[in-house]
C-alpha positions as CSV (number, residue, x, y, z in Angstrom):
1,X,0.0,0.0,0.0
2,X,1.0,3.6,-0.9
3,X,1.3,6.3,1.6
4,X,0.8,10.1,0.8
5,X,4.8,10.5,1.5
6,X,5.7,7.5,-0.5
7,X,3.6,8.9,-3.6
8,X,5.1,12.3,-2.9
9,X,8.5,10.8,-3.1
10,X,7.7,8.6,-5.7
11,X,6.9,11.6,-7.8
12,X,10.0,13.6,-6.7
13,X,12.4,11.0,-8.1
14,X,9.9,11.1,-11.2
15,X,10.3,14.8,-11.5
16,X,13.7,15.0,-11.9
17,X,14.1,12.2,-14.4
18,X,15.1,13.0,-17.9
19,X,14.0,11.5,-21.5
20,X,17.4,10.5,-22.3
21,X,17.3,6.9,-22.9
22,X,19.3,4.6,-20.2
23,X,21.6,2.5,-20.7
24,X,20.0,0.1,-18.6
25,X,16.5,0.3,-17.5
26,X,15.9,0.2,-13.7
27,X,13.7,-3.5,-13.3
28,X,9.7,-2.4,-12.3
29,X,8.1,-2.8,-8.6
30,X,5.8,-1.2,-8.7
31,X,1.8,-1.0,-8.8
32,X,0.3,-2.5,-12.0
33,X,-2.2,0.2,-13.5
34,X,-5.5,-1.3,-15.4
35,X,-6.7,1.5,-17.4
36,X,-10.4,1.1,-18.5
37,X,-11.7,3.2,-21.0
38,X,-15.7,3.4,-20.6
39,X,-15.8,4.1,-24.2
40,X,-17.8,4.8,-26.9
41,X,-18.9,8.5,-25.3
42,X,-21.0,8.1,-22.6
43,X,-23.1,10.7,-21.0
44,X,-22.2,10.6,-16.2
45,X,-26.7,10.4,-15.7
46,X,-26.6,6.7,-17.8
47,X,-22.9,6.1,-16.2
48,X,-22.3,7.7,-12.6
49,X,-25.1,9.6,-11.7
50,X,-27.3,7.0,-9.4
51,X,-31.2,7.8,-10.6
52,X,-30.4,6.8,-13.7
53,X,-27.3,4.7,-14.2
54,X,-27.0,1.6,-16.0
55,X,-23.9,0.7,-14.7
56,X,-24.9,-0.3,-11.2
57,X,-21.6,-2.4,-10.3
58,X,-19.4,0.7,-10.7
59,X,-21.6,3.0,-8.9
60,X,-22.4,0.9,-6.0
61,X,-19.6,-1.7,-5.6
62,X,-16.5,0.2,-6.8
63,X,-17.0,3.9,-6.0
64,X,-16.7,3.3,-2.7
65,X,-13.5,1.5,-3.1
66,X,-11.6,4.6,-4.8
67,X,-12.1,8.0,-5.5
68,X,-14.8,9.7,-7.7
69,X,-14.0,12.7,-9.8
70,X,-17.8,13.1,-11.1
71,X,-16.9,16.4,-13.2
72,X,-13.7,16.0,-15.3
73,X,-13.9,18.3,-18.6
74,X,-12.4,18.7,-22.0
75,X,-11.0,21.5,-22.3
76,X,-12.4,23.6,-25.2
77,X,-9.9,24.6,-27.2
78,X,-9.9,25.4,-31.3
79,X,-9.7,22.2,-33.1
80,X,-10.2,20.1,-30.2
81,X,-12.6,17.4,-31.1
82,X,-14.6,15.5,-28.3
83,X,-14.5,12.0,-30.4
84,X,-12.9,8.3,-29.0
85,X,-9.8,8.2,-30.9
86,X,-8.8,11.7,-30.0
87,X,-10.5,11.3,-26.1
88,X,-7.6,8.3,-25.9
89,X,-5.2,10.0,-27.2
90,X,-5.6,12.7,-24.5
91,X,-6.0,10.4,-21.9
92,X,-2.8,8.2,-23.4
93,X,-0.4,11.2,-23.7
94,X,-1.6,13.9,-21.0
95,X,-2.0,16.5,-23.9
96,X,-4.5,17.8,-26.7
97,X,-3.7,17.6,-30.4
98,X,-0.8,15.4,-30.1
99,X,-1.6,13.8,-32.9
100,X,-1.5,13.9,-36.6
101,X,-4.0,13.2,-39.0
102,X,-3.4,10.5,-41.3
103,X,-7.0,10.2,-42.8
104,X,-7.0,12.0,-46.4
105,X,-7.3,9.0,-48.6
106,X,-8.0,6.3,-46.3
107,X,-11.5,6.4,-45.8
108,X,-12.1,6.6,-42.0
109,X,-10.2,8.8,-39.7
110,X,-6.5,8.0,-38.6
111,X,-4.9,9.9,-35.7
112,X,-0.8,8.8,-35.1
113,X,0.2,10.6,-31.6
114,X,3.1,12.7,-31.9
115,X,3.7,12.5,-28.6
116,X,4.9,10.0,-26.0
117,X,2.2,7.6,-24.7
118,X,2.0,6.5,-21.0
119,X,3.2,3.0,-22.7
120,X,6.9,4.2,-24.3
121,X,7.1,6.6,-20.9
122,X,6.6,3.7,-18.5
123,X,9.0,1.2,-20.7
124,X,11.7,3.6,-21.6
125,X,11.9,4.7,-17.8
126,X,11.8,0.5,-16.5
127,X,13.1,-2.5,-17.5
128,X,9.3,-4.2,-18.5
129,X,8.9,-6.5,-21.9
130,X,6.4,-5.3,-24.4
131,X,3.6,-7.8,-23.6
132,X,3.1,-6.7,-19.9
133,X,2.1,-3.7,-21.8
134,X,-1.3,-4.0,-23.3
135,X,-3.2,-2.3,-25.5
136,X,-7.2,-4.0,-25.8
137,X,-9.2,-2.6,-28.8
138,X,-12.2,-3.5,-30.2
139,X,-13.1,-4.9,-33.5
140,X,-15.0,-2.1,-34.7
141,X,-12.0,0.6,-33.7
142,X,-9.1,-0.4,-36.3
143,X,-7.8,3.2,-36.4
144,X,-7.2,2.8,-32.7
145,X,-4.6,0.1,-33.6
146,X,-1.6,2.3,-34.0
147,X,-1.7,4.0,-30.5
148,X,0.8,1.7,-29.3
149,X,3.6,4.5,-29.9
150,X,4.2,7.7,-31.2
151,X,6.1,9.6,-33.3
152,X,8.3,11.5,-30.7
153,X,12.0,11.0,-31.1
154,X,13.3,10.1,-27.8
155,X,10.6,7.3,-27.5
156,X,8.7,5.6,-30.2
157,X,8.9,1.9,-31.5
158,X,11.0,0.6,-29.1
159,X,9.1,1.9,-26.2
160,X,5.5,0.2,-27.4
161,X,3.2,-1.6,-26.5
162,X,1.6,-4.7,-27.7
163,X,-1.5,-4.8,-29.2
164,X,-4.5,-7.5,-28.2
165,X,-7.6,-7.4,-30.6
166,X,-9.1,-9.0,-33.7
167,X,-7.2,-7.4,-36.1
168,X,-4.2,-9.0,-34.8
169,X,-5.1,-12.3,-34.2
170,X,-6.5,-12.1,-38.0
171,X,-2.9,-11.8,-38.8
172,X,-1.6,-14.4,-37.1
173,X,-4.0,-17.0,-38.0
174,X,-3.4,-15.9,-41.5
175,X,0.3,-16.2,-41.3
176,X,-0.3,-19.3,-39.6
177,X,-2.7,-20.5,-42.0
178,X,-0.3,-20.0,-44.6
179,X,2.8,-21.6,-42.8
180,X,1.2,-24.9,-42.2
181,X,0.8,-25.0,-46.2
182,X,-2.7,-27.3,-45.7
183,X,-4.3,-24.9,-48.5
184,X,-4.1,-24.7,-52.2
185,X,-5.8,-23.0,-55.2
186,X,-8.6,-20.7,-54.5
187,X,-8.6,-21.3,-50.6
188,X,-5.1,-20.5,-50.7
189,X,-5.8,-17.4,-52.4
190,X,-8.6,-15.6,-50.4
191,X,-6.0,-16.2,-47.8
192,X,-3.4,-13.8,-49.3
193,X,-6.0,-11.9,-50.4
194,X,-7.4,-11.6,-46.5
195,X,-3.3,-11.1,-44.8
196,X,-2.9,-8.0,-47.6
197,X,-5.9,-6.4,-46.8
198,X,-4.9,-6.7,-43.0
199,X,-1.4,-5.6,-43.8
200,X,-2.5,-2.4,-45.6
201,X,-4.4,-1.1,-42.9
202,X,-1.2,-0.2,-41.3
203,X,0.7,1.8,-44.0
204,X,4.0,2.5,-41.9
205,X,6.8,0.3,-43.1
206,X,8.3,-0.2,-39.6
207,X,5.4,-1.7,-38.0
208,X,7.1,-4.6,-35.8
209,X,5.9,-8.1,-35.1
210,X,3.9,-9.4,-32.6
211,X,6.4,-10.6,-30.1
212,X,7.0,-14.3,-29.2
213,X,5.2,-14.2,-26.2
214,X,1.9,-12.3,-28.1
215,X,2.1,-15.1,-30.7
216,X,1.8,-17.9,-27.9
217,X,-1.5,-16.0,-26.6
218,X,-3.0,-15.6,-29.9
219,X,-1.6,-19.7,-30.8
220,X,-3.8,-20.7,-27.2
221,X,-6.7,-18.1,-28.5
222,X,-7.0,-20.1,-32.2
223,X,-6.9,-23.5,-30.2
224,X,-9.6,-23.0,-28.1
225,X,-11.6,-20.7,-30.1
226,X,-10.6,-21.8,-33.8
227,X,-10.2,-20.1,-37.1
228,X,-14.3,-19.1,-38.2
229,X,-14.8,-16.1,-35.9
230,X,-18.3,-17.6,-34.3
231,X,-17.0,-19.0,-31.4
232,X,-15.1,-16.2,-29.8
233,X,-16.8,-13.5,-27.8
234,X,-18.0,-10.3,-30.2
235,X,-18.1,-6.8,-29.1
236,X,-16.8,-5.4,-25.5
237,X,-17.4,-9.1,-24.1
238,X,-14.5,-9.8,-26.5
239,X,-12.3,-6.8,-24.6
240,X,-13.0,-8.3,-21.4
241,X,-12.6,-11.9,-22.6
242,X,-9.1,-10.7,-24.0
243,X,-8.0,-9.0,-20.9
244,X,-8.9,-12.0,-18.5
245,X,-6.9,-14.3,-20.2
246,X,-3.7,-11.3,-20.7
247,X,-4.0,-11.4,-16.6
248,X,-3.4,-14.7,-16.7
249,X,-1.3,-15.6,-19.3
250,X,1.0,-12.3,-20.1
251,X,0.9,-10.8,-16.4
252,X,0.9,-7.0,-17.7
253,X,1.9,-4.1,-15.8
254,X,-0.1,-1.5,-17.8
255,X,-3.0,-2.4,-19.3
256,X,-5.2,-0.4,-21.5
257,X,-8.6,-1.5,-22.0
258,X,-10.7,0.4,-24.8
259,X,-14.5,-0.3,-24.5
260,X,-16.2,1.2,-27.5
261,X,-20.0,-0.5,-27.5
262,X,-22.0,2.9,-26.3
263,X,-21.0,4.3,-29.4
264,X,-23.8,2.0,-31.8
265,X,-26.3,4.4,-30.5
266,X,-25.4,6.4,-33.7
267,X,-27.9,4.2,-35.6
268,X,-30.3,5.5,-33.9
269,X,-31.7,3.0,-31.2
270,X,-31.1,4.2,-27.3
271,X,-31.0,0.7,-26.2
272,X,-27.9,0.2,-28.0
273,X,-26.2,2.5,-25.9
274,X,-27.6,1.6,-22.7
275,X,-27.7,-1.5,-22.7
276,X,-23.6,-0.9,-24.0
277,X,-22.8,0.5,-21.2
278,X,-24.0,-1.9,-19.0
279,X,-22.2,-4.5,-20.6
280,X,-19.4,-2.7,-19.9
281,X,-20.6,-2.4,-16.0
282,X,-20.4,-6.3,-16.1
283,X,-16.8,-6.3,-17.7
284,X,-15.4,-4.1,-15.4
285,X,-17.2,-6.2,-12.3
286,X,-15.3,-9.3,-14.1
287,X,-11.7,-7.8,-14.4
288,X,-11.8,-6.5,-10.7
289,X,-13.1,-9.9,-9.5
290,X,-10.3,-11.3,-11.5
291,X,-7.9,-8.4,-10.0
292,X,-9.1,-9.3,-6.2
293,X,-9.2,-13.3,-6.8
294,X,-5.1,-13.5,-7.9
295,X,-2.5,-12.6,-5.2
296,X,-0.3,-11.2,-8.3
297,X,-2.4,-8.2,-8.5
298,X,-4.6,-8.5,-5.6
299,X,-3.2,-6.3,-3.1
300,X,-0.5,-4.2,-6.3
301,X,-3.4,-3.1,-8.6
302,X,-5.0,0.3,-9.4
303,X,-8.0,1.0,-11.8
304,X,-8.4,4.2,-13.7
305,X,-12.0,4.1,-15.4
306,X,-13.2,6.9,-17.7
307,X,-14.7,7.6,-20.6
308,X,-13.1,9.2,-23.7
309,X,-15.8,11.2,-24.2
310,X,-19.1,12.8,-23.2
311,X,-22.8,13.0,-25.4
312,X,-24.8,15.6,-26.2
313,X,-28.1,16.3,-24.1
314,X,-30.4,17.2,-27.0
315,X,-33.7,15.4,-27.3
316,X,-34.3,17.2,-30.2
317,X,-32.1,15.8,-32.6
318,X,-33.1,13.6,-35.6
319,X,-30.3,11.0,-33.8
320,X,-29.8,11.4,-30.6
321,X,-26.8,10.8,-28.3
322,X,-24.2,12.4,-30.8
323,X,-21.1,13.8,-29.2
324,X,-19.7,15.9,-32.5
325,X,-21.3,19.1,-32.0
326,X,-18.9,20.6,-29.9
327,X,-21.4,20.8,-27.2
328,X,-21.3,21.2,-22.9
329,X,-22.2,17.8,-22.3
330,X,-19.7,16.3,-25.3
331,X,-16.8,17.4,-23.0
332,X,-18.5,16.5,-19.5
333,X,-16.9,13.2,-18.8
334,X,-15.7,11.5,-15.1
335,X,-13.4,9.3,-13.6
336,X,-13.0,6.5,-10.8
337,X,-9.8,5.5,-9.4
338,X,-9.6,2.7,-7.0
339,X,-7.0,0.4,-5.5
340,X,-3.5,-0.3,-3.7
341,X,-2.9,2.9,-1.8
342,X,-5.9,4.9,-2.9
343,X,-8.1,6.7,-1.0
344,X,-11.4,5.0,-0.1
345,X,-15.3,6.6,-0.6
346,X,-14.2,10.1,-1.1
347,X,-15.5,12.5,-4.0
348,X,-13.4,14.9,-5.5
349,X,-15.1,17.9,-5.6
350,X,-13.8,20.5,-8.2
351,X,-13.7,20.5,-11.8
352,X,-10.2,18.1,-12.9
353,X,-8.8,18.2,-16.8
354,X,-9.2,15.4,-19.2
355,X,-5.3,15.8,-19.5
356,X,-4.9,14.8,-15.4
357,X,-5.2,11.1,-15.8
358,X,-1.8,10.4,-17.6
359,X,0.3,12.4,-15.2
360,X,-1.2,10.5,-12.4
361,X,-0.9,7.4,-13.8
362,X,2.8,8.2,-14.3
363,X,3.2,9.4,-11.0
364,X,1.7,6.1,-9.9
365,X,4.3,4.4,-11.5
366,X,6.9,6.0,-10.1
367,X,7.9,8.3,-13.7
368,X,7.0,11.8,-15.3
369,X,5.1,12.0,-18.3
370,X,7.1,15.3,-18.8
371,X,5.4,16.3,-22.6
372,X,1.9,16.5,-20.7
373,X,0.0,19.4,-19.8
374,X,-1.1,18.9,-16.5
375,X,-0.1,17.9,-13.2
376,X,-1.1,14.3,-11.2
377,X,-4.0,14.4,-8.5
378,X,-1.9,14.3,-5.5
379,X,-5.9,14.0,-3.5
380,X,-6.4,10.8,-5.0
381,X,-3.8,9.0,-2.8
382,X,-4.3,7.8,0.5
C-alpha cells in the first residue's frame, strides 16, 4: 500500500528524471495500472449519476473502493474534437492535439500521436517486456490500432506496446494459415487476399511483429476458439474476454482496456447505448473480481476508469446521443480511481482536466510523463 509520502517521493524522483534513454532500464516494482476506457462517449446520468445509471456495479460496488472525480472536462480549445480516438489520445499522452491526421485517402479517420504515450514513458523509464504492456481494442475501432507508440524521437517503436484485438489475431492466424501450407488453389488465395488487406491497414513500413510471447496467446486463443470467428466472444465481451486471459497468461503491468460498445447508439436506437454501457458495467465487475481473486495483483493493482468522451443532451435531434457538436455535455466526462494505496469513498469535488489522468498514472508508477500538460491528483492517494 502507498502512503501520501511514498507517492510524494515517488513523484519527486519522477520529476527530476530526464527522456534520455538509459543504458540500462531500472527492473519495475511497482503498482500495476488497469486503465479502462468506458468508451464509446457516454453521458455521467446513464454512467455515474445513481437515478439513472446503468452501470450499477461501478456506482455501488466500486465507488466506494476509490475516489470519484464526477466532473472532469475537456477542455475547449480550437480544433479540439470531443470523439474516441482523440479522447484516448488525450487520456494516453496527457495532452490535446498530439496527434497527426493520417486520414486524407483512407477512408475513415486515422490519428498517429506525436507524442509519447503513458506506454513508451513507463518502458523507456523501467526494464518491463512489451507484452506486460497491453493495448485491448475493439473490433470495430481499427484506427485505434496504432496507439501503441508515437512519433516523438526520444521514445517511439521501441518503447511500445503490444497490441490485443481482432485485427491481430486475424494476422496471425493468416500467417499461420499459410505456414502450415494445408491450403491450395482458390482457398489459398482468399488467404493472401485476406493477410494484404490486413497488412494495408497499417501503412507505416516499420510496424514490428507481434512478439513471441503475443504469438503464444494468440496460438492458445485459435486452439480454443478456432479459425471461423463464431465461437469467440464479439463486441466489448471480446475486450473483457481478451484482458482475462492477458491477466493470466501475459501478467501485464499496464494495461489499456478500450471499451467502445455505447458508441452504436449512432444508428439511432437508445437501447444500444444503454444496454452498451451496462455491458461494460459487467466487464469491469469481471476484471476487478479477477484483479481481487489473484495474489499477483490482488493487493499491487490500481484502476483508472473513464470515458473518452461525453454525449450531447439534445432530445431534439433527428439521432440522438451524438457527441460531434462541440457541445457542454460532449466534454463532461468523469473518472473512478480505485485500489492499492488509494483513497477510499471520497468524491473529489472540483472541476479536474481530461489531461490529469496520464500524469497520475505516471506518477503512480513512479515516472514523469514530462510532454503533458497537466499535473497528477496528489488527492487521489491515500
Amino acid at each position: 500500500m502507498f502512503t501520501r509520502r511514498q507517492f510524494n517521493a515517488g513523484l519527486g524522483a519522477a520529476l527530476a528524471a530526464t527522456s534520455a534513454i538509459p543504458a540500462r532500464a531500472a527492473s519495475y516494482d511497482g503498482p500495476n495500472i488497469i486503465l479502462v476506457r468506458f468508451g464509446g462517449g457516454v453521458r455521467r446520468y446513464e454512467t455515474i449519476d445513481p437515478a439513472g445509471t446503468y452501470a450499477p456495479n461501478l456506482v455501488n460496488r466500486l465507488a466506494p473502493r476509490g475516489v470519484m472525480i464526477p466532473d472532469m472536462r475537456i477542455e475547449q480549445l480550437d480544433d479540439v474534437n470531443t470523439s474516441h480516438a482523440e479522447g484516448t489520445l488525450n487520456l494516453l499522452t496527457g495532452r490535446y492535439l498530439a496527434y497527426r491526421d493520417l486520414s486524407s485517402g483512407l477512408g475513415i479517420d486515422r490519428l498517429e500521436p506525436t507524442e509519447p504515450t503513458l506506454f513508451e514513458y513507463l518502458r523507456q523509464s523501467f526494464d518491463i517486456p512489451s507484452h506486460q504492456v497491453l493495448l485491448v481494442n475493439g473490433e470495430d475501432r481499427p484506427q485505434e490500432e496504432f496507439f501503441t507508440f508515437g512519433m516523438n524521437p526520444h521514445y517511439g517503436i521501441s518503447y511500445r506496446s503490444e497490441m490485443l484485438s481482432l485485427h491481430r489475431f486475424k494476422l496471425f492466424k493468416v500467417a499461420q494459415q499459410l505456414a502450415e501450407g494445408a491450403l491450395t488453389g482458390d482457398a489459398r488465395e482468399k488467404i493472401i487476399q485476406q493477410r494484404d488487406e490486413l497488412l494495408a491497414a497499417d501503412h507505416r513500413s516499420f510496424a514490428p511483429d507481434q512478439s513471441p510471447a503475443i504469438q503464444a496467446f494468440w496460438h492458445d486463443w485459435r486452439r480454443d476458439f478456432g479459425d471461423s470467428g463464431l465461437k469467440n466472444p464479439r463486441g466489448d465481451r471480446l475486450l473483457t474476454a481478451l484482458a482475462i486471459r492477458a491477466l493470466g497468461s501475459l501478467r501485464p503491468r499496464l494495461m489499456m482496456v478500450n471499451y467502445q460498445d455505447p458508441d452504436y447508439v449512432h444508428w439511432g436506437n437508445a437501447s444500444h447505448y444503454t444496454r452498451a454501457i451496462s455491458v461494460i458495467d459487467e466487464g469491469l465487475a469481471q476484471l476487478v473480481a479477477n484483479v481481487d481473486a489473484d495474489p499477483y495483483y490482488r493487493d499491487n493493482t490500481v484502476f483508472v476508469v473513464t470515458p473518452d468522451c461525453g454525449r450531447d443532451e439534445n432530445p431534439l435531434l433527428d439521432v440522438p446521443f451524438q457527441h460531434h457538436f462541440n457541445t457542454r455535455a460532449a466534454h463532461e466526462t468523469w473518472a473512478l480511481v480505485f485500489g492499492a494505496g488509494i483513497e477510499k469513498n471520497r468524491v473529489l469535488d472540483r472541476t479536474i482536466d481530461q489531461s490529469a489522468i496520464a500524469p497520475t498514472i505516471a506518477a503512480l508508477m513512479g515516472f514523469k510523463a514530462h510532454r503533458s500538460e497537466n499535473r497528477p491528483l496528489a488527492e487521489v492517494f491515500a
